[in-house]
C-alpha positions as CSV (number, residue, x, y, z in Angstrom):
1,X,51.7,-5.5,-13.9
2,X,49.8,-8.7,-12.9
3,X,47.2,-8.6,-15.1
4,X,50.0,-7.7,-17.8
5,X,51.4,-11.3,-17.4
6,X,47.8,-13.1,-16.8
7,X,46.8,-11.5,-20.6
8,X,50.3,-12.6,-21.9
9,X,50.2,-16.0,-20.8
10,X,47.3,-16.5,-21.2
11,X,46.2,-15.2,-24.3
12,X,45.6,-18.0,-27.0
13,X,48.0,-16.3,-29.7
14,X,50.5,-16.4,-28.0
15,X,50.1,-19.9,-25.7
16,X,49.0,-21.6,-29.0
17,X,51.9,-21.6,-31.1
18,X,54.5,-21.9,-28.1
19,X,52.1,-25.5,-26.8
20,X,52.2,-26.5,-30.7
21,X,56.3,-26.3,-30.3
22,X,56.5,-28.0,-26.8
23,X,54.4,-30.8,-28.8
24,X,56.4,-31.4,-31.7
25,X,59.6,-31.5,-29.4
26,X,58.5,-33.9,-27.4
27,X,57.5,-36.0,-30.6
28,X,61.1,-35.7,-31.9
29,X,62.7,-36.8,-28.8
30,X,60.0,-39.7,-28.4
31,X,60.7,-40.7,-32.3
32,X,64.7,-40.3,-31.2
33,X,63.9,-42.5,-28.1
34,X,61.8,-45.4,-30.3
35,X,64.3,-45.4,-33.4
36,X,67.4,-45.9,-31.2
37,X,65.6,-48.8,-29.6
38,X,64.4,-50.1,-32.5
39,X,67.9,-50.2,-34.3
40,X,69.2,-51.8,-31.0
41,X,66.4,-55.0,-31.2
42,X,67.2,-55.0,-35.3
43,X,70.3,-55.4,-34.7
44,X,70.4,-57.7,-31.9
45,X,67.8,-60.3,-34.2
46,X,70.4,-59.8,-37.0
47,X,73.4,-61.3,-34.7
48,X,72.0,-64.7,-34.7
49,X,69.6,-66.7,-35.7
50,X,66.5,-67.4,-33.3
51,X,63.5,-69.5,-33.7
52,X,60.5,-68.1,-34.2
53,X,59.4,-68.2,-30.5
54,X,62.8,-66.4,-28.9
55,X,62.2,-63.6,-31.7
56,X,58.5,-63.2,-30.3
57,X,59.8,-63.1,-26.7
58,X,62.6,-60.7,-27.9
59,X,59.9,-58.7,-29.3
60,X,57.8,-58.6,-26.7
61,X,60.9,-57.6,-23.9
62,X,61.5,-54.8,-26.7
63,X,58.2,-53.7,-25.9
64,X,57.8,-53.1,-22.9
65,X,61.5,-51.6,-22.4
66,X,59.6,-48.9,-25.2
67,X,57.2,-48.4,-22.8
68,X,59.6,-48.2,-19.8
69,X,62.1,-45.7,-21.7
70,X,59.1,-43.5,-22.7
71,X,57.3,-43.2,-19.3
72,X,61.3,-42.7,-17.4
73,X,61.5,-39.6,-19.8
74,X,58.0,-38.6,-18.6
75,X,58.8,-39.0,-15.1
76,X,62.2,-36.4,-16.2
77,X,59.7,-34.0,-17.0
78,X,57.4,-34.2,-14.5
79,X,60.6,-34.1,-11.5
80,X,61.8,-30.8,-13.2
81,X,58.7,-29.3,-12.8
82,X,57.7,-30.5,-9.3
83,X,61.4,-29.0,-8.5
84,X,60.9,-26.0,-10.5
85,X,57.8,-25.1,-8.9
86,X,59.3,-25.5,-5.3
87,X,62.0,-23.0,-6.4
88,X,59.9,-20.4,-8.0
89,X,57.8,-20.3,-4.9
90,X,61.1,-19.8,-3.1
91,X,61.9,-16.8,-5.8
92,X,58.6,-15.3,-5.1
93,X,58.8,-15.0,-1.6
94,X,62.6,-14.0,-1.3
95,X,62.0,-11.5,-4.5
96,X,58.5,-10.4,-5.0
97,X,57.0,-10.5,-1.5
98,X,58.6,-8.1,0.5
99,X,56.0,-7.1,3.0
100,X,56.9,-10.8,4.4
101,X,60.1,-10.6,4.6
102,X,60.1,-10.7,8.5
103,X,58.7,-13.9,9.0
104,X,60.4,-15.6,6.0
105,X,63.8,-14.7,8.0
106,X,62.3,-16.5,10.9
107,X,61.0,-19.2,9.3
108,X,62.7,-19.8,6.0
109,X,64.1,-23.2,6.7
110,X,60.5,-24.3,8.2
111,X,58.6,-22.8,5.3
112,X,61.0,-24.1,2.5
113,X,60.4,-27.8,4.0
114,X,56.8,-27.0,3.5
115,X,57.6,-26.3,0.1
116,X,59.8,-29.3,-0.2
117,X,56.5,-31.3,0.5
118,X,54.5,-29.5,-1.6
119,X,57.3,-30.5,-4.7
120,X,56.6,-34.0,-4.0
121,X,53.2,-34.2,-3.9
122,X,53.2,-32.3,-7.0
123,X,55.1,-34.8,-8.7
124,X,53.1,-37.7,-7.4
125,X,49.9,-36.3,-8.8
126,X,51.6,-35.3,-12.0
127,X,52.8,-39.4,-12.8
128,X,49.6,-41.1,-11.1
129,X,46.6,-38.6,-12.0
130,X,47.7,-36.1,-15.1
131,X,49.6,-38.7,-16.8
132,X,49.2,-42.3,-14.7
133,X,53.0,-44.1,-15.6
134,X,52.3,-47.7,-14.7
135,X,55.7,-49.6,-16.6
136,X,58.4,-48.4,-14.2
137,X,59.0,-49.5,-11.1
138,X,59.4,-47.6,-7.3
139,X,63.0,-47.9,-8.0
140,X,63.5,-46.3,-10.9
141,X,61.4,-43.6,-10.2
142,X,63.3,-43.5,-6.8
143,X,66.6,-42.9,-9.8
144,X,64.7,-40.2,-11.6
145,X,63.4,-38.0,-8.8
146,X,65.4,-35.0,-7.1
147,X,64.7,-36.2,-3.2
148,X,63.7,-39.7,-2.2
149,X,64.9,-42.3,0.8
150,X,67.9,-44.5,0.0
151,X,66.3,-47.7,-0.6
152,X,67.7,-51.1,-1.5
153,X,68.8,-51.2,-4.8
154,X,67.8,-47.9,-5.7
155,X,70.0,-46.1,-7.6
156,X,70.5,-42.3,-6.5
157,X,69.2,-39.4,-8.9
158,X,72.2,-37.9,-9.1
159,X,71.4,-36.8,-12.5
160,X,68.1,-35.2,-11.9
161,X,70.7,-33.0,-9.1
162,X,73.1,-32.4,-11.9
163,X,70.2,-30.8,-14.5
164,X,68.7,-28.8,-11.7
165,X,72.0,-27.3,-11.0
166,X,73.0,-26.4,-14.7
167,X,69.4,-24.4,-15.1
168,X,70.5,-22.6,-11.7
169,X,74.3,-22.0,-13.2
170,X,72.8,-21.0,-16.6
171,X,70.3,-18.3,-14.7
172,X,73.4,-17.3,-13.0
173,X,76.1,-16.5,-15.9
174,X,73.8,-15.9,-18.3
175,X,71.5,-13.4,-17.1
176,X,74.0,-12.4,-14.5
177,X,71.9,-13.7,-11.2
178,X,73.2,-13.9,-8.0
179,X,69.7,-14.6,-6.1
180,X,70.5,-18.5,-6.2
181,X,73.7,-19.0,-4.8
182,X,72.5,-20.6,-1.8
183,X,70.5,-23.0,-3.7
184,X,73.2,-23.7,-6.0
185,X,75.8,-25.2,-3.1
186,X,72.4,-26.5,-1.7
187,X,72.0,-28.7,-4.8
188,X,75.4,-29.6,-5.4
189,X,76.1,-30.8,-1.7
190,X,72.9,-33.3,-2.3
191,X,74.4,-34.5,-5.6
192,X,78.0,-35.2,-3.7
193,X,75.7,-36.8,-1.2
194,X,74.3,-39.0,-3.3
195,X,77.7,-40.8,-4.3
196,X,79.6,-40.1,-0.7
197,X,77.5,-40.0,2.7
198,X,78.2,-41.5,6.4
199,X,77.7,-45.5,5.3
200,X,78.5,-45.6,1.6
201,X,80.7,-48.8,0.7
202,X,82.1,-49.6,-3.0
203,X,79.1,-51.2,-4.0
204,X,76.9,-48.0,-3.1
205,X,79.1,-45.7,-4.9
206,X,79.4,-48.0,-8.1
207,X,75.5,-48.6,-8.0
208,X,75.3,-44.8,-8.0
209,X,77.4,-44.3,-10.6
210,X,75.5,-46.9,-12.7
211,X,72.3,-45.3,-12.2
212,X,73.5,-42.1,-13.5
213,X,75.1,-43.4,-16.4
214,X,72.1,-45.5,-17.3
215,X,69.8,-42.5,-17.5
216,X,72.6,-39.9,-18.8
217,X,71.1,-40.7,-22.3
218,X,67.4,-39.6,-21.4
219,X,68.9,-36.9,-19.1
220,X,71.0,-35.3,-22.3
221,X,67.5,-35.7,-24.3
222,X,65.9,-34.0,-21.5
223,X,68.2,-31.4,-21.2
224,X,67.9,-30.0,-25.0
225,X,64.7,-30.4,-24.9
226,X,64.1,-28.3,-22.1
227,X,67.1,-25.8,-24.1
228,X,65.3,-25.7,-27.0
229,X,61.4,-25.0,-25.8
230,X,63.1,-22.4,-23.1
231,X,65.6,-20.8,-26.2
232,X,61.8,-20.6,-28.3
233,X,60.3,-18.6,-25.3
234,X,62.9,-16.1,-24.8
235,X,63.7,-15.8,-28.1
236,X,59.4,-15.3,-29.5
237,X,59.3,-12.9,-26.3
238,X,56.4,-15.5,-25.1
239,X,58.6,-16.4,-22.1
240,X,59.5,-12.9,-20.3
241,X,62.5,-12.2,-18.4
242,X,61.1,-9.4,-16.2
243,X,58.8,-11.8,-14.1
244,X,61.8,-13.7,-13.1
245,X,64.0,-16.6,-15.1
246,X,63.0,-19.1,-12.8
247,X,59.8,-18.5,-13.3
248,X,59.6,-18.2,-17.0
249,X,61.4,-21.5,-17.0
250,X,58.5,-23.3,-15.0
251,X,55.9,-21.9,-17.3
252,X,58.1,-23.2,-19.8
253,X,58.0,-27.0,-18.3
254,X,54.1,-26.6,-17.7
255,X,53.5,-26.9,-21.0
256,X,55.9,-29.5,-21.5
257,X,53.7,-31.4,-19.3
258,X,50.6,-30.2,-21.0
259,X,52.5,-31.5,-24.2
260,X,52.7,-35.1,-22.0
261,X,49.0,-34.7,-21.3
262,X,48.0,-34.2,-24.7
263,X,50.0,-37.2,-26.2
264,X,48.3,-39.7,-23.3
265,X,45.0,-38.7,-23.8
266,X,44.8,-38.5,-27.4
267,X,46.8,-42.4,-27.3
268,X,49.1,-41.2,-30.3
269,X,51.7,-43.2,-28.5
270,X,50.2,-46.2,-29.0
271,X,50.4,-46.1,-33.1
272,X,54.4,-46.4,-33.0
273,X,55.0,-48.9,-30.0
């Protein structure tokens, strides 16, 4: 059964065309993500009229908020997978391992720490090695990601909580999966405690809220993106549903990644900002 998903997933006919659709998706998004901002700098040179030196200054602050809104939709990506992976090993072990099932009773909570970790590292290599992001700051990457320390104006990723629990919920009703309601509660106590915890004041909880909203935009581009590569596995029968949803769904965010990959490397990027 093994080698029957290594020959699936790994055969070039079938990986080929599903890599070619991640691609293109992430192209329309981008293209989605550019026009918008575009129109918004149009507009805002339109409103009045500048000299030529605030238009080049406006231009150039339009530039790098490109670059910015482009690497804090890679950063999405890259949290959903590092998150993703640190579930599916959890889906593995709980569902696929039994022989272990002994000492993963005794030491669930110590090994899913260890996992916690791991999801971390994972998504530091994936934004400074596989895909370096160099135009947003600790802060906002401190919005973005599932699990980071409350820092001085950083803004909680309450969001990132909120799309991790809607893949959970839609593993849940739709396929009719009970095996995450544990992690479901998990991840909706974190997102309550990210707007509510022992010494939140007004400001806190208004910050918070800000942070979300700010990045509910790329979060909604994210999320049907995500849909619609996810809706093309199932649908092709590339992604399978017999070697777990979860599982299926990180396979399907690896290649988004690779899509990122493929888009740095080859500087595409750089012809349109």
């Amino acid at each position: 059964m093994k080698s029957y998903y290594l020959s699936h997933y790994f055969d070039p006919k079938n990986a080929a065309p599903f890599l070619l659709l991640s691609f293109l998706g992430l192209v329309i998004v981008l293209a989605i993500v550019l026009i918008t901002a575009k129109i918004q700098v149009h507009q805002k040179l339109n409103a009045a009229d500048y000299s030529p030196r605030t238009i080049r200054q406006i231009h150039s602050r339009h530039r790098k908020r490109e670059y910015n809104l482009v690497e804090r939709f890679f950063e999405m990506v890259f949290c959903s997978t590092s998150i993703l992976m640190f579930l599916s090993l959890y889906y593995i072990i709980d569902e696929k391992i039994p022989e272990v099932s002994v000492y993963w009773q005794k030491y669930q909570d110590f090994i899913l720490l260890i996992f916690l970790a791991c999801s971390v590292i994972l998504n530091g290599w994936l934004d400074r090695a596989l895909v370096p992001l160099r135009c947003i700051t600790a802060d906002q990457k401190a919005s973005i990601r599932l699990v980071s320390s409350r820092q001085k104006n950083a803004r909680a990723p309450a969001g990132r909580l909120f799309y991790i629990v809607l893949i959970l919920l839609y593993i849940k009703f739709i396929y009719l999966d009970d095996n995450y309601d544990a992690l479901i509660l998990y991840f909706i106590t974190l997102a309550v405690g990210r707007f509510i915890y022992f010494d939140f004041t007004w400001h806190d909880f208004c910050s918070t809220v800000h942070g979300v909203l700010i990045n509910l935009p790329l979060l909604a581009l994210m999320g049907c993106y995500s849909a619609f590569v996810c809706w093309y596995g199932f649908h092709t029968d590339f992604l399978l549903t017999s070697n777990g949803v979860i599982l299926s769904t990180l396979l399907a965010h690896l290649f988004m990644d690779a899509s990122i990959f493929v888009l740095d490397r080859t500087r595409l990027l750089q012809l349109f900002l």
